[in-house]
C-alpha positions in Angstrom: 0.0 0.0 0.0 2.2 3.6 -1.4 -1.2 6.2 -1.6 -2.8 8.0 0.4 -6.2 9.3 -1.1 -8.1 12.2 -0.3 -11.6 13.6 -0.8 -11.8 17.2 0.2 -16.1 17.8 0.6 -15.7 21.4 1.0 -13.8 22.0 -2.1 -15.0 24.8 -4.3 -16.8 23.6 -7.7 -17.9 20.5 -5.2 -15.5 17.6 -4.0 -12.2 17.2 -4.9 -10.2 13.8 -5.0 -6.2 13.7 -4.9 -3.9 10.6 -4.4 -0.2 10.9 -3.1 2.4 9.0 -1.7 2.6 8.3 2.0 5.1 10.8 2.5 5.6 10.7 6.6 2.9 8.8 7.5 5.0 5.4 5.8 5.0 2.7 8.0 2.0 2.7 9.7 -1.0 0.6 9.0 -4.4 0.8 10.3 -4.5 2.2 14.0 -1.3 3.8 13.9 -2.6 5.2 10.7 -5.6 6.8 11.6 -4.1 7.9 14.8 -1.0 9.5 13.1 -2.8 11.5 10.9 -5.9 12.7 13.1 -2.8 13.1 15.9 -1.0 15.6 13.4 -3.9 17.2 10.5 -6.8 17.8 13.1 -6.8 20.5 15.4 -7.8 19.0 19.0 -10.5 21.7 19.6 -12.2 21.9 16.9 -16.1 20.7 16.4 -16.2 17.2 15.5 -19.1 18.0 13.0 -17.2 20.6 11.7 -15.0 21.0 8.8 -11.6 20.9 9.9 -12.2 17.6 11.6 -11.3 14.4 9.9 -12.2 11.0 8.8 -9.4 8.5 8.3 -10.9 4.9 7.0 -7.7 2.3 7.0 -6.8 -0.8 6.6 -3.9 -2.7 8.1 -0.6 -3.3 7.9 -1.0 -6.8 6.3 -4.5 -6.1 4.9 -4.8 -7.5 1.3 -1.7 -10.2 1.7 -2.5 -13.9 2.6 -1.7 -13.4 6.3 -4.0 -15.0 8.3 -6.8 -13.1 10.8 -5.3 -9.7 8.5 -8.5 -8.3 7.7 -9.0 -5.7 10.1 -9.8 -2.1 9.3 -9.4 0.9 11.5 -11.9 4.1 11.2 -9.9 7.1 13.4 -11.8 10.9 13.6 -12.2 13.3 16.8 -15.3 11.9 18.4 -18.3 13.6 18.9 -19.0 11.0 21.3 -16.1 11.6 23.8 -14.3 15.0 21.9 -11.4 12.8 22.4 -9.5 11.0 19.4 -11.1 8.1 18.3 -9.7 5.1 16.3 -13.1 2.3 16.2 -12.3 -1.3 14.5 -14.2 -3.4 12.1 -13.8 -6.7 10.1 -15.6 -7.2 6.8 -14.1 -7.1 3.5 -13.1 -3.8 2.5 -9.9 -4.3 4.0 -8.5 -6.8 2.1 -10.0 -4.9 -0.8 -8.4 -1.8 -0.2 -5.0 -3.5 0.6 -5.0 -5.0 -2.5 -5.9 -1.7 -4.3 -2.5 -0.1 -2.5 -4.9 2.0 -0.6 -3.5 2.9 2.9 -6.2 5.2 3.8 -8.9 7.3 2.5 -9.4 10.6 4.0 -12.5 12.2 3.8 -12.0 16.4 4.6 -14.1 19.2 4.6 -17.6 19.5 4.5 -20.1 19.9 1.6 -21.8 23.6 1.2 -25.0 21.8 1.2 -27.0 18.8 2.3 -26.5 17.4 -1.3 -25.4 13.0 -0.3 -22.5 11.7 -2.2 -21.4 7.7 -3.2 -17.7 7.4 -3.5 -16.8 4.7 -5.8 -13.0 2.8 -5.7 -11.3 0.7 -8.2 -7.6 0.1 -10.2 -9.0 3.1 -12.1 -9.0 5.2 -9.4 -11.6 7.1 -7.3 -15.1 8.8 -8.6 -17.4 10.9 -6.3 -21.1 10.9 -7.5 -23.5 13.3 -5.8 -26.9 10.9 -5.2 -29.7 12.1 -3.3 -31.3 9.1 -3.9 -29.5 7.3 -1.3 -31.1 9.4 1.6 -32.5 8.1 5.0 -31.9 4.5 3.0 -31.0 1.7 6.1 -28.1 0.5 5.3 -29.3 -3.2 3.9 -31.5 -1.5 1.3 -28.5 0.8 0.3 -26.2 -2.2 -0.1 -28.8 -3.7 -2.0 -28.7 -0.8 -4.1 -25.0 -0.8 -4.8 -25.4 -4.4 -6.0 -27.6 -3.5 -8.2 -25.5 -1.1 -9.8 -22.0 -2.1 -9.4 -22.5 -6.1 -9.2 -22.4 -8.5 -6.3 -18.1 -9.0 -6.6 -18.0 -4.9 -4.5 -17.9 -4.0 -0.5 -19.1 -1.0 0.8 -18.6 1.3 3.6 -21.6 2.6 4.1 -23.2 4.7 6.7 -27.3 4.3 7.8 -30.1 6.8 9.0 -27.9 7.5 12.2 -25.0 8.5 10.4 -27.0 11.0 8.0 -29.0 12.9 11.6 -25.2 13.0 12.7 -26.1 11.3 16.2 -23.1 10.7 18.3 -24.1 6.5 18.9 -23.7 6.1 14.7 -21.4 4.0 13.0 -20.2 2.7 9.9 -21.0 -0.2 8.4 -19.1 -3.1 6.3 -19.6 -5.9 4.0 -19.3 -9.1 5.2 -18.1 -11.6 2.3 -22.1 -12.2 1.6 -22.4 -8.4 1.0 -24.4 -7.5 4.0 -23.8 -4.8 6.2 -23.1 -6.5 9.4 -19.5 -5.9 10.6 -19.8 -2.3 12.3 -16.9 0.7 13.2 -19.2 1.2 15.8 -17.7 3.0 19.1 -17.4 6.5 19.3 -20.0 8.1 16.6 -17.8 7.9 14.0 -20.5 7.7 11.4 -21.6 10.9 12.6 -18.4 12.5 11.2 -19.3 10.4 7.8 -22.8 11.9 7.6 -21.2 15.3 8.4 -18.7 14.7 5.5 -21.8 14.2 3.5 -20.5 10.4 2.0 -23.5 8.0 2.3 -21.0 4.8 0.9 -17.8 3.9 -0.4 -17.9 0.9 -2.6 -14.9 -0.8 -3.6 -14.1 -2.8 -6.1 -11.1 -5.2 -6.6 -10.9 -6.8 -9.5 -8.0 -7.4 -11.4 -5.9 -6.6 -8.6 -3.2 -9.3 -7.4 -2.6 -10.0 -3.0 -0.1 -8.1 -1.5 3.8 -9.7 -2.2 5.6 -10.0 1.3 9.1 -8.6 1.5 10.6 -11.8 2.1 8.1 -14.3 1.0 9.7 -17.9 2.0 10.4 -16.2 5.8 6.5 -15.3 5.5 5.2 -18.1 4.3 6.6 -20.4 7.3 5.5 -18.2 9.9 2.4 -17.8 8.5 1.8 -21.4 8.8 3.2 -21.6 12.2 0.5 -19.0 13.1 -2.0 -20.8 12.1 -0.9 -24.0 13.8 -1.2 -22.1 16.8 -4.1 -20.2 16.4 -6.1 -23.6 16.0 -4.2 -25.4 19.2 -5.1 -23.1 21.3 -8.7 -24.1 23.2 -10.0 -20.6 23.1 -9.1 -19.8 19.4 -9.1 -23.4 18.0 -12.8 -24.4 20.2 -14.6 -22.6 22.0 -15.1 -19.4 19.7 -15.2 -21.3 16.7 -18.0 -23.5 18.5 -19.9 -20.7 20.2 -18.9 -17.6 19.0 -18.2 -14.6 21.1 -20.9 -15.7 22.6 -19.3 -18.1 24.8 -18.2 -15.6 27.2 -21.7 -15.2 28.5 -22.0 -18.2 30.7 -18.6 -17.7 31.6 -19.0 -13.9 32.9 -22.5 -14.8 34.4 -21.1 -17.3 36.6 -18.0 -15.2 37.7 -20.6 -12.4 38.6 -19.0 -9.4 36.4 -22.3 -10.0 34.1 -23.8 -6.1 34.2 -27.6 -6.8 34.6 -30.0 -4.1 34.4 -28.1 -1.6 34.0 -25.5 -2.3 36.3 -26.7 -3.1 39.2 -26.2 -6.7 39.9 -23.3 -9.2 38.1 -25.3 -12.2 37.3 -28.5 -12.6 35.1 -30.9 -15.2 36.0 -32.1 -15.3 32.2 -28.4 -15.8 31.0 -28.4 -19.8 30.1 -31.5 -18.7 27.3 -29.4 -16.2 25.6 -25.9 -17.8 26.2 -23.6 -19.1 23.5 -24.4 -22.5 23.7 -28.4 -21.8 23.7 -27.7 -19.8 20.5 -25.8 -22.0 18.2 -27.7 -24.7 19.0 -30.6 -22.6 17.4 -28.7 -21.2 15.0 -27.7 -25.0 13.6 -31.4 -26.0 14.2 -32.6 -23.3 11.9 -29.7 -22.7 9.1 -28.3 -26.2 9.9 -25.4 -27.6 10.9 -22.2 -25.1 10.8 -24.3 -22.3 10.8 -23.3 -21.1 14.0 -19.5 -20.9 12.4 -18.4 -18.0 9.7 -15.5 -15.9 9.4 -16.2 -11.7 8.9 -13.5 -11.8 6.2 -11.4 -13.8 4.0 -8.4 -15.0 5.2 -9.8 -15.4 8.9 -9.2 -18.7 10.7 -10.9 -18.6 14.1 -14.2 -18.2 12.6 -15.7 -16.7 15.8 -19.1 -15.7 13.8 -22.7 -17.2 12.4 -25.2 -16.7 11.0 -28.8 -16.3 12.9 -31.9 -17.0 11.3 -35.4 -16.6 12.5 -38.0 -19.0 13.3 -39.0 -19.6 9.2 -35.5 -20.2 8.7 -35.0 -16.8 7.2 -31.6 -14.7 7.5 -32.3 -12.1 10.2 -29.2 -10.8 10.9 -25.4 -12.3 11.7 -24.7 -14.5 14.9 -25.3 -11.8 17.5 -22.1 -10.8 19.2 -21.4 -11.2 22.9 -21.2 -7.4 23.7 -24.7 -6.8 21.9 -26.1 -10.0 23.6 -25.3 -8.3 26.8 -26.1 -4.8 25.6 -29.8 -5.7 24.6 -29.6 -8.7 26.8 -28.8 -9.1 30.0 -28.3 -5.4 30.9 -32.2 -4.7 29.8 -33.3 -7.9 31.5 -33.8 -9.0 28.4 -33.8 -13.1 28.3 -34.9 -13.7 24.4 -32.7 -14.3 21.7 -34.9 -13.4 18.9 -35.8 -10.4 20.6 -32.1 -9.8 21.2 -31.2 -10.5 17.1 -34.2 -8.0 15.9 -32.3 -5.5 18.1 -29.0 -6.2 16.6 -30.7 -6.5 12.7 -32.4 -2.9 13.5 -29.2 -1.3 14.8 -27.4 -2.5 11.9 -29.4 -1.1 9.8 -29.9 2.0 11.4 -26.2 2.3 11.7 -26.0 3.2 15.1 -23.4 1.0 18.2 -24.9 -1.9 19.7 -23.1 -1.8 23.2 -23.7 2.3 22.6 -27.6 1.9 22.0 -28.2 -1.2 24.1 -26.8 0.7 27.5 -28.3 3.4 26.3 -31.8 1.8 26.6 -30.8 0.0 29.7 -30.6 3.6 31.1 -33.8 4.5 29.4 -35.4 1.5 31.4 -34.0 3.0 34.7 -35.3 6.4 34.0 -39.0 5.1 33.2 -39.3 4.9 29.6 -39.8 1.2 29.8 -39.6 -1.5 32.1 -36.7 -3.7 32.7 -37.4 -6.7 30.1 -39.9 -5.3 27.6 -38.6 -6.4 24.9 -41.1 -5.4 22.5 -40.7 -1.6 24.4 -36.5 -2.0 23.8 -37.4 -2.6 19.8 -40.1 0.3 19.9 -37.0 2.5 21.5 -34.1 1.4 18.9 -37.2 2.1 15.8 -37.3 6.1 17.1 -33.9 6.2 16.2 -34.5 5.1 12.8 -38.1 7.1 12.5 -35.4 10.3 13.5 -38.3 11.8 16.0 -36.9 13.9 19.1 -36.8 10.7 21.6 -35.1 9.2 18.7 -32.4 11.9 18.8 -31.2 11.8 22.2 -31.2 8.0 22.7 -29.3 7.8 18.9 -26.6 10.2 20.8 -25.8 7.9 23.5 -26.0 7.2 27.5 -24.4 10.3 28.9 -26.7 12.4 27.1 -30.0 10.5 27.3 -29.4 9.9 31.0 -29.0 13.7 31.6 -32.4 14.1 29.7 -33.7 11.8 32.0 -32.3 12.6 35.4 -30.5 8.9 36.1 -27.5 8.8 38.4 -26.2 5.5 37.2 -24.7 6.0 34.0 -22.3 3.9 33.2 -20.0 5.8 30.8 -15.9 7.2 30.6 -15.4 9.8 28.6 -19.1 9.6 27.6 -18.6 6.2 26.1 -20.6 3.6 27.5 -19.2 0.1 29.6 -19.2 -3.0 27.5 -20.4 -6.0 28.9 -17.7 -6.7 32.0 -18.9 -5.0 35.0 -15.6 -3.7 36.5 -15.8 -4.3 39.7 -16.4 -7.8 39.1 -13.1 -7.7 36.7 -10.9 -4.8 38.5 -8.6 -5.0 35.4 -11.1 -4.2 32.6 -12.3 -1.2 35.0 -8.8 -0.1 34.7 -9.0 -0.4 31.0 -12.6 1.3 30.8 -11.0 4.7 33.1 -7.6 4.9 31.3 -7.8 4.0 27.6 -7.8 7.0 24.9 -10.5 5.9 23.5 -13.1 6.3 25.8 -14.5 3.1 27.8 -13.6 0.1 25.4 -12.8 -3.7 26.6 -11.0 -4.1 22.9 -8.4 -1.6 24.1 -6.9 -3.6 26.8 -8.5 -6.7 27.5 -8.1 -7.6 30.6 -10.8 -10.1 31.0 -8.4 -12.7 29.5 -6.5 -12.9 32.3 -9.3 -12.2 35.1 -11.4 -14.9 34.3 -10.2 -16.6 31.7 -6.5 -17.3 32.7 -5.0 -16.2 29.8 -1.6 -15.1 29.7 -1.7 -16.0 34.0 -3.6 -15.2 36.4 -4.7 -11.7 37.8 -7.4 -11.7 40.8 -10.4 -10.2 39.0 -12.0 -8.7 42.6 -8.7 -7.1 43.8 -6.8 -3.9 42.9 -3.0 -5.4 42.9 -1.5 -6.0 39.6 -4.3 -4.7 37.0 -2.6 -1.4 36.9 0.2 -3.0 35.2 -1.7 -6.2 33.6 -3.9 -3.4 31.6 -0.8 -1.3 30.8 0.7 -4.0 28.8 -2.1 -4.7 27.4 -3.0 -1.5 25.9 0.1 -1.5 25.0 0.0 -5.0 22.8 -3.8 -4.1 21.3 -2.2 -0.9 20.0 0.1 -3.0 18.0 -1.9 -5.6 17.3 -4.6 -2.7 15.6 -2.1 -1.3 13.7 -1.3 -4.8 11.5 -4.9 -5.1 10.9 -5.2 -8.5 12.9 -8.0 -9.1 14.2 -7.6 -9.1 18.2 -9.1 -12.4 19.4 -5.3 -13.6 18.2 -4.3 -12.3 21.5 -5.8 -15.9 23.2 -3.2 -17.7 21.6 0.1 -15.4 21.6 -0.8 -14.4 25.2 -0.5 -18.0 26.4 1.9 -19.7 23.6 5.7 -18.2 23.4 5.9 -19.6 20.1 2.6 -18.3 18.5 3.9 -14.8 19.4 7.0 -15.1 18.1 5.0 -16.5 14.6 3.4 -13.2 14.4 6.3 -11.4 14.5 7.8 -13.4 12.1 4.7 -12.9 10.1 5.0 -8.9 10.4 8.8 -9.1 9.7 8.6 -11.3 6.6 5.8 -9.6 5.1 7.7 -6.0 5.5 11.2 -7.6 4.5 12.7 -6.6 7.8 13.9 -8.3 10.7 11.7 -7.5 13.8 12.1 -8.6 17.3 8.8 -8.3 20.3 10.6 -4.7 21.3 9.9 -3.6 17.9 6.0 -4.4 18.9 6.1 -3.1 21.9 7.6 0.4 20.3 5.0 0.3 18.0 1.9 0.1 20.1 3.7 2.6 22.8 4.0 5.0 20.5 0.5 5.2 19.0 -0.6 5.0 22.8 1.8 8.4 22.6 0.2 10.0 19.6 -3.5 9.1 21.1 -2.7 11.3 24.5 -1.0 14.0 23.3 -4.2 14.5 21.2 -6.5 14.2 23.7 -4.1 16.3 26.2 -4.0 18.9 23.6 -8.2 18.5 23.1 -8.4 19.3 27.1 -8.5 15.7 28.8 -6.6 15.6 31.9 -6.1 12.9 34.6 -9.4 13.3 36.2 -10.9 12.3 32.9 -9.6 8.8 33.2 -12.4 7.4 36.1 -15.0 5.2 36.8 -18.0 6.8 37.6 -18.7 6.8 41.2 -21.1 4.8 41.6 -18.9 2.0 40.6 -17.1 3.1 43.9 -19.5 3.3 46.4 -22.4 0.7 45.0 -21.1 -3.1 46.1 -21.9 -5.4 43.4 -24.0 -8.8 44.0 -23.4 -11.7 44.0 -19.7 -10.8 45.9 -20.4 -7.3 47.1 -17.3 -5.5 45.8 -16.7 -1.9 44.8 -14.5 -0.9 42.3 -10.7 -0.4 44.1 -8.1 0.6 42.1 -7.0 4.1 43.3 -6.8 7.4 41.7 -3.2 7.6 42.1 -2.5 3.9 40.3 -5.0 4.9 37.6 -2.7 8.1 37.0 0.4 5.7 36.3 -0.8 3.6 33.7 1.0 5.3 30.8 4.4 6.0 33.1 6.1 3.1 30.5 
């Protein structure tokens, strides 16, 4: 990948396309990409809406070469979620698409002079921006459908839904999966909003022609390659469980540790959670699809397989297997114990565009603040349609937690940096908390995934219910996802190289051969601490200080049932997480 294109929106004469080289942003891939170049181009205070703010869509490192798990992409912006610098992760296809195009990143700039909505379209020809007003308030299955129709079912697209276009702060962006639907989702952080504010409405992509990526030393490459698949597949959580149940798996798992968040945080175990649990939902899934339908990889070229494929009870494709963080969101943490219930909710929010951990704490708060009661399902679906309708309740809860529990006067919110808590209550799992209060990103497991080694044992052993250790467990851990992002791998390889000295050192054989250079685990380590670098000094510079990286406080004076525990990491360890 040697160009860098970008698509000015605010250009006179309408937008503007221009391709150049990398120039001093060679050398990074996906995270580090986006990060570098929303780090250095945008200015930290500016409106998020507005046009001197940025969106940065890129793939990784090895995106578009034969590496195994490669097909990550990384979508980076100032959010107008938390104001802070944003970098939100997606599988699909357009990756491996734009790899193989020599893309590095698109940049969209700017913003249009109108409302006028605009289709980007990318190929070895180059890049063509069509204004199409056509395209408006279209959910983003119809508007894939669309694309097909026009460009052929061989595309991917980017693509952004009726959230993105009101510019709510809870929208994402959507991409293909390799059956061209819209189901793998960018979707912390409101970065579709900045996408609807740059006026784009999809991106399609189309490969053909184009050749996979040649690794700098390709016999070195090839044998690690194969080595890292070896271990990917030996390993029980990697090789079984998530290929067996999906993310899923982890719901049983956190239920019976008691860091489950029900109803709205305020107790760690769910007594509905065996009905919506992994295990309950591929066994329906394979009853309905048949067998192996509970097993499907997001993109090409991935080997854990850790998705499905839900259908409902016609035996009719609803949506994709439902993830365990949106399980949980419109699950568990609504009181919510029905899993076709639960897959409506994901196939709406999909195709509203909008985060499903963002929208499904957001009702969860809604609940607690008397819109509906704590497992109304058919109440929770009415709530996610407002968003899509775009009516005035539809508006603040498409815009997140923070904002819809300050509407509605609730004290428990759980939110950092105005980005809600996935589905690990941290008191439960002291090292995620740590995680939730410290990342740049605003709350995100994905950033430093403790929860590996608090409950699962993964890489050692860290007490989940006590302070000592997770200061440093989710240091290093930040530190390693930041790497990890930036070679567009997808980051449930962590399982394996966490626990198997020889796995690792296959992925960084994999990175070396592929770039034709020797690299060694410090080289990985510099890597992801110096994104981690780039990411605070923008956020420093865009006003956060340490008190912006805390729990709320309820998590420090409400004990949590089943084991009664308060959140109890200090202030003053929190402050040394990023003293590397």
């Amino acid at each position: 990948m040697d160009k860098i294109v970008r698509i000015d929106m605010g250009a006179e004469g309408g937008p503007k396309v221009s391709t150049g080289p990398l120039g001093d942003y060679a050398g990074f891939g996906g995270r580090g990409m986006t990060s570098a170049i929303v780090s250095k181009e945008v200015p930290p205070l500016c409106h998020p809406l507005g046009a001197k703010n940025k969106l940065v869509i890129a793939p990784g490192l090895l995106s578009g070469s034969v590496a195994a798990m490669s097909g990550r992409i990384s979508v980076g912006c100032k959010s107008p979620l938390t104001g802070g610098i944003k970098e939100s992760n997606s599988g699909g296809q357009p990756s491996q698409m734009l790899g193989r195009l020599g893309y590095a990143a698109i940049v969209l700039e700017g913003k249009p002079k109108d409302d006028t909505l605009y289709k980007v379209f990318i190929n070895s020809d180059g890049v063509q921006i069509t204004p199409d007003n056509s395209l408006k308030m279209l959910g983003n299955y119809d508007l894939v459908a669309k694309m097909n129709a026009a460009y052929g079912d061989k595309i991917a697209c980017i693509s952004i839904g009726q959230a993105g276009e009101q510019k709510l702060s809870g929208a994402s962006i959507a991409f293909t999966d390799m059956e061209q639907r819209p189901t793998r989702h960018a979707g912390r952080g409101g970065v579709g909003a900045v996408m609807g504010a740059k006026g784009v409405k999809v991106i399609v992509v189309d490969d053909a022609g184009m050749s996979k990526r040649s690794p700098g030393n390709p016999e070195k490459f090839k044998e690690a390659n194969k080595a890292f698949v070896a271990g990917l597949k030996k390993h029980p959580v990697t090789g079984e469980g998530l290929p067996a149940y999906g993310t899923n798996v982890l719901t049983n798992v956190l239920n019976e540790a008691g860091g489950y968040p029900t109803r709205n945080f305020s107790s760690g175990q769910f007594e509905g959670a065996a009905k919506i649990s992994g295990e309950a939902q591929a066994e329906m899934e394979n009853a309905r699809g048949g067998e192996g339908s509970a097993t499907h990889g997001c993109h090409k070229g991935c080997v854990i397989r850790c998705s499905g494929t839900f259908y409902d009870k016609n035996g009719n494709f609803l949506s994709k297997q439902v993830e365990y963080e949106t399980v949980w969101s419109h699950g568990g943490n609504c009181g919510i114990d029905d899993l076709d219930a639960i897959a409506q909710l994901d196939r709406l929010d999909d195709d509203f565009g909008v985060d499903t951990i963002e929208m499904g704490a957001t009702i969860g708060v809604a609940m607690e603040g008397g819109l509906a009661n704590f497992g109304d399902a058919a109440a929770a679906i009415n709530l996610v349609k407002e968003v899509g309708q775009g009516t005035p309740l539809g508006k603040i809860l498409g815009s997140g937690a923070a904002v819809t529990g300050q509407v509605l006067g609730v004290e428990r919110v759980p939110v950092v940096k105005k980005q809600a808590l996935p589905a690990y209550d941290p008191r439960a799992v002291q090292g995620i908390g740590v995680t939730y209060a410290t990342t740049t990103q605003g709350a995100d497991h994905t950033a430093g995934y403790a929860v590996a080694t608090n409950i699962l044992g993964v890489g050692g052993s860290v007490d989940a219910l006590k302070p000592e250790g997770q200061v440093e467990l989710s240091r290093n851990l930040q530190i390693a996802t930041a790497a990890i992002d930036a070679t567009g791998m997808c980051l449930f390889i962590a399982f394996a190289i966490l626990d198997q000295p020889d796995t690792f050192q296959s992925l960084v054989d994999v990175v070396g051969g592929f770039l034709g250079a020797d690299m060694t685990a410090d080289d990985v380590t510099e890597l992801g601490k110096n994104i981690l670098k780039m990411e605070r000094d923008f956020n420093e510079r865009a006003g956060f200080t340490n008190k912006d990286d805390r729990l709320p406080q309820f998590f420090k004076d409400e004990p949590l049932p089943p084991h009664n525990v308060t959140f109890g990491v200090t202030d003053e360890d929190l402050d040394q997480v990023f003293n590397f």
